[in-house]
C-alpha positions as CSV (number, residue, x, y, z in Angstrom):
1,X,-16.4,-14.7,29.5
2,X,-15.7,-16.5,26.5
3,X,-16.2,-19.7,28.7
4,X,-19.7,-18.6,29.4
5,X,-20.6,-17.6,25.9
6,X,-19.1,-21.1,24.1
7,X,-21.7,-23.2,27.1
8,X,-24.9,-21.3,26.8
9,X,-24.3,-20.8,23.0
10,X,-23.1,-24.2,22.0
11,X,-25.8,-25.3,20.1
12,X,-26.3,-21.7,17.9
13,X,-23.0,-20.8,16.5
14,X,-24.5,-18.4,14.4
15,X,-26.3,-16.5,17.8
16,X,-23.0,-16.9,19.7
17,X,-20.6,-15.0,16.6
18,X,-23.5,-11.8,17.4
19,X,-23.0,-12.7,21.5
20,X,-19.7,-12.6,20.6
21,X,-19.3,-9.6,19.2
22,X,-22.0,-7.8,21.5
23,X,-19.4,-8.3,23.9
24,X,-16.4,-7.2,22.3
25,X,-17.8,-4.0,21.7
26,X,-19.6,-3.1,24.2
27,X,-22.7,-3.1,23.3
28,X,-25.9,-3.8,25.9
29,X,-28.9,-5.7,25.5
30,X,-31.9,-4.2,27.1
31,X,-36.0,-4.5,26.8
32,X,-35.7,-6.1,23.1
33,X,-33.1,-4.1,22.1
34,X,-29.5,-3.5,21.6
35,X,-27.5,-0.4,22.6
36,X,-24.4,1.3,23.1
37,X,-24.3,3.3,26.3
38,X,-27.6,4.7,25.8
39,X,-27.9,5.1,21.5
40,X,-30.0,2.0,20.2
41,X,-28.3,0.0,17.6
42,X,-30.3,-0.9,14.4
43,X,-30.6,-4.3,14.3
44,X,-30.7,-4.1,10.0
45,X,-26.9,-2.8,10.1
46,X,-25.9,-4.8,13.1
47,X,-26.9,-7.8,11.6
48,X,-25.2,-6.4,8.4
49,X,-21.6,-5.7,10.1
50,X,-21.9,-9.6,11.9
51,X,-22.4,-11.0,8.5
52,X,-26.2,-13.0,9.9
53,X,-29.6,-12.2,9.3
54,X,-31.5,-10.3,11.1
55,X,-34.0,-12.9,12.7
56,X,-30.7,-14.5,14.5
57,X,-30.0,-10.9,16.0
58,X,-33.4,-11.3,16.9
59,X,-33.2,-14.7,18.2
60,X,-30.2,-14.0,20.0
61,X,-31.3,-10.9,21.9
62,X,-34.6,-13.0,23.1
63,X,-32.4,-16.2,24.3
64,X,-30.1,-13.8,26.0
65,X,-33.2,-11.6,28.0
66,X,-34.8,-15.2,29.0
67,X,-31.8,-16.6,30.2
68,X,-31.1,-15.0,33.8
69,X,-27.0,-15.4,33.7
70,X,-26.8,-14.1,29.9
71,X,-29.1,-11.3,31.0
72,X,-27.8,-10.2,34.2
73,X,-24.3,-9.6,32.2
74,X,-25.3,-8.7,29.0
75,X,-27.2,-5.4,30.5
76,X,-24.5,-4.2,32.5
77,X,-22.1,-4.4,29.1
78,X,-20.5,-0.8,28.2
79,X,-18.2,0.3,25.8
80,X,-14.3,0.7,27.1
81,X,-13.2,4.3,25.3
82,X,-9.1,3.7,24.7
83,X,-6.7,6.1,23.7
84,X,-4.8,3.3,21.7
85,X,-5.8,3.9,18.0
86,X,-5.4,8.0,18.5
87,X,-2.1,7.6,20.5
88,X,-0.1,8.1,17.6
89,X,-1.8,11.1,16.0
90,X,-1.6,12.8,19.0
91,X,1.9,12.5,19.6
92,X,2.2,9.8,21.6
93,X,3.7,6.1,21.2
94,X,1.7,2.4,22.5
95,X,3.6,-0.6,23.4
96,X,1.1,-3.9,22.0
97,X,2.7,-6.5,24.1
98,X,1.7,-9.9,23.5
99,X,2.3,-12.4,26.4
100,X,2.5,-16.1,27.8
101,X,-0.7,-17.0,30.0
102,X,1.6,-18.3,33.2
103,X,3.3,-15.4,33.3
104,X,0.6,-13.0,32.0
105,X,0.8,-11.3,36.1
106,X,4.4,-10.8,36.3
107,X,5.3,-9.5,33.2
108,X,2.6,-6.8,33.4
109,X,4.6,-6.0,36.9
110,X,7.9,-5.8,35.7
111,X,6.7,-3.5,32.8
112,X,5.3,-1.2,35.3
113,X,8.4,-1.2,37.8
114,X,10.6,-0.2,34.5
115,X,8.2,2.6,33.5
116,X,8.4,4.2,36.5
117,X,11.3,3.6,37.9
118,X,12.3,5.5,34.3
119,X,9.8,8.0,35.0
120,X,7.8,7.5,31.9
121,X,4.3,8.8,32.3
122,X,1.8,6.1,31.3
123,X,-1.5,7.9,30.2
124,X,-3.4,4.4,29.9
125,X,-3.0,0.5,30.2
126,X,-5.8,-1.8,28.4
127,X,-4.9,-5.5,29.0
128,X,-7.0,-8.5,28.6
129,X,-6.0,-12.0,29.7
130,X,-9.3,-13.8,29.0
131,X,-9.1,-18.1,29.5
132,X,-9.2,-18.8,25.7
133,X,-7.3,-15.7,24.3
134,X,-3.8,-14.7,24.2
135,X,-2.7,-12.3,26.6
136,X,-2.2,-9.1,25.4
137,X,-1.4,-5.6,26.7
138,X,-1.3,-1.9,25.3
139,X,0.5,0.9,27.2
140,X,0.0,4.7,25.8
141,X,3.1,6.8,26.7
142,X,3.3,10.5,26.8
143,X,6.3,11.2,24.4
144,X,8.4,8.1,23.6
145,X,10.4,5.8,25.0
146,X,14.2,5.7,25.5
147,X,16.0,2.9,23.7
148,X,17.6,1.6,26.5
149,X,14.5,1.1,28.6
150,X,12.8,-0.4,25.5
151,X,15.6,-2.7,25.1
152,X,15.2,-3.6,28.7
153,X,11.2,-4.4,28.4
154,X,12.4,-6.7,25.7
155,X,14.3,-8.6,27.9
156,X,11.7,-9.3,30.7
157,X,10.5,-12.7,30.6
158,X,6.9,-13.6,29.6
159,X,6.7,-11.4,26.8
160,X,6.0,-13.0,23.3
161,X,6.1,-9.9,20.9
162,X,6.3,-6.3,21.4
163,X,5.5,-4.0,18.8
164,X,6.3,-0.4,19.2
165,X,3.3,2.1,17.7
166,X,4.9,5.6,17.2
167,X,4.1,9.0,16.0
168,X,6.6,8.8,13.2
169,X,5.1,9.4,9.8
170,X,7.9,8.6,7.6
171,X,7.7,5.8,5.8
172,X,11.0,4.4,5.7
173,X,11.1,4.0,9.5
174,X,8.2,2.1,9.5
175,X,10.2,-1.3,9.3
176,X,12.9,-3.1,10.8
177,X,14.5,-6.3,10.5
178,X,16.0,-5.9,14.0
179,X,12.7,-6.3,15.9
180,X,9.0,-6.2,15.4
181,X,8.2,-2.6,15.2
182,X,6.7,-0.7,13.1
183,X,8.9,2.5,13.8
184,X,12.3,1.3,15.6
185,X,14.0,4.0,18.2
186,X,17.0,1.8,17.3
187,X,17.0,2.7,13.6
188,X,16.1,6.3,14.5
189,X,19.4,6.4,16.2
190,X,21.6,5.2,13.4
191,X,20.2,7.4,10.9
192,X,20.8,10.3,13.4
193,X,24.5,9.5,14.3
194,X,24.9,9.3,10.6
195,X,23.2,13.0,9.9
196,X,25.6,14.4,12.8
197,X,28.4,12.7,11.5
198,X,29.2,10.7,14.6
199,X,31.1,7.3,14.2
């Protein structure tokens, strides 16, 4: 997508950073006018959020609806709803995987074989592996994760970063100099063998 957007924008930077974001969230572009789902967006606080005037929103919705490619996708766009950025307040944890493009597919499919072979129930996967963007991956969980299963998704080749979003609210759990997470199951152990006095 980004692809399309950099060769019919080339020449309007400042038209492509709206297309640009039009597309990231979701938002259509229909009869004049842009929308989520079916609310219409003012075009004052759009071009307000984007950081351009409004005349390029303008200018951007008209190029789009007289160019037969940009329209044809830019009317079908729709908002994804994702469970990511309430997982934790609900009680439930999100791997944010980062990965390397070549081997974007098989990583995905280890990932998947671990989870379930460990019969942790995944309540939703959001990945995007677009040509000029790093791979990246978010997996909600219902509950948490063992240790030693996250250990093991650490070890499968491909992935770049992991970082482990949790419902834990206490601050001192929320770093870790073993890994990049911001609440580590690791940690969480040691403290606990340490309250129950084991060695």
């Amino acid at each position: 997508m980004m692809l399309i957007l950099e060769e019919y924008f080339k020449n309007y930077p400042a038209r492509r950073k709206v297309a640009e974001f039009l597309f990231e969230n979701g938002l259509s572009v229909k009869n004049g006018k842009i929308y989520l789902r079916n609310a219409e967006v003012p075009i004052s606080e759009l071009s307000r959020v984007v950081g351009v005037n409004r005349k390029i929103v303008y200018h951007t919705i008209e190029y789009i609806e007289k160019t037969a490619p940009l329209k044809l996708i830019f009317e079908r766009l729709q908002p994804f709803p994702s469970l990511v950025n309430v997982a934790p307040i609900m009680g439930w944890e999100v791997l944010e995987l980062e990965l390397e493009k070549e081997l974007y597919a098989p990583a995905i499919s280890a990932l998947l074989v671990l989870l379930s072979s460990n019969k942790i129930p995944i309540m939703e996967i959001f990945s995007k592996n677009l040509t000029h963007e790093e791979p990246v991956a978010y997996v909600v969980i219902d509950g948490t994760i063992p240790v030693e299963v996250f250990v093991r998704i650490k070890e499968i080749p491909g992935f770049k970063r992991l970082i482990l979003h949790t419902p834990e609210k206490r601050k001192e759990n929320l770093v870790c100099s073993y890994c990049e997470v911001r609440y580590c199951p690791k940690r969480v152990l040691l403290e606990r063998a340490k309250v129950s006095g084991l060695p």
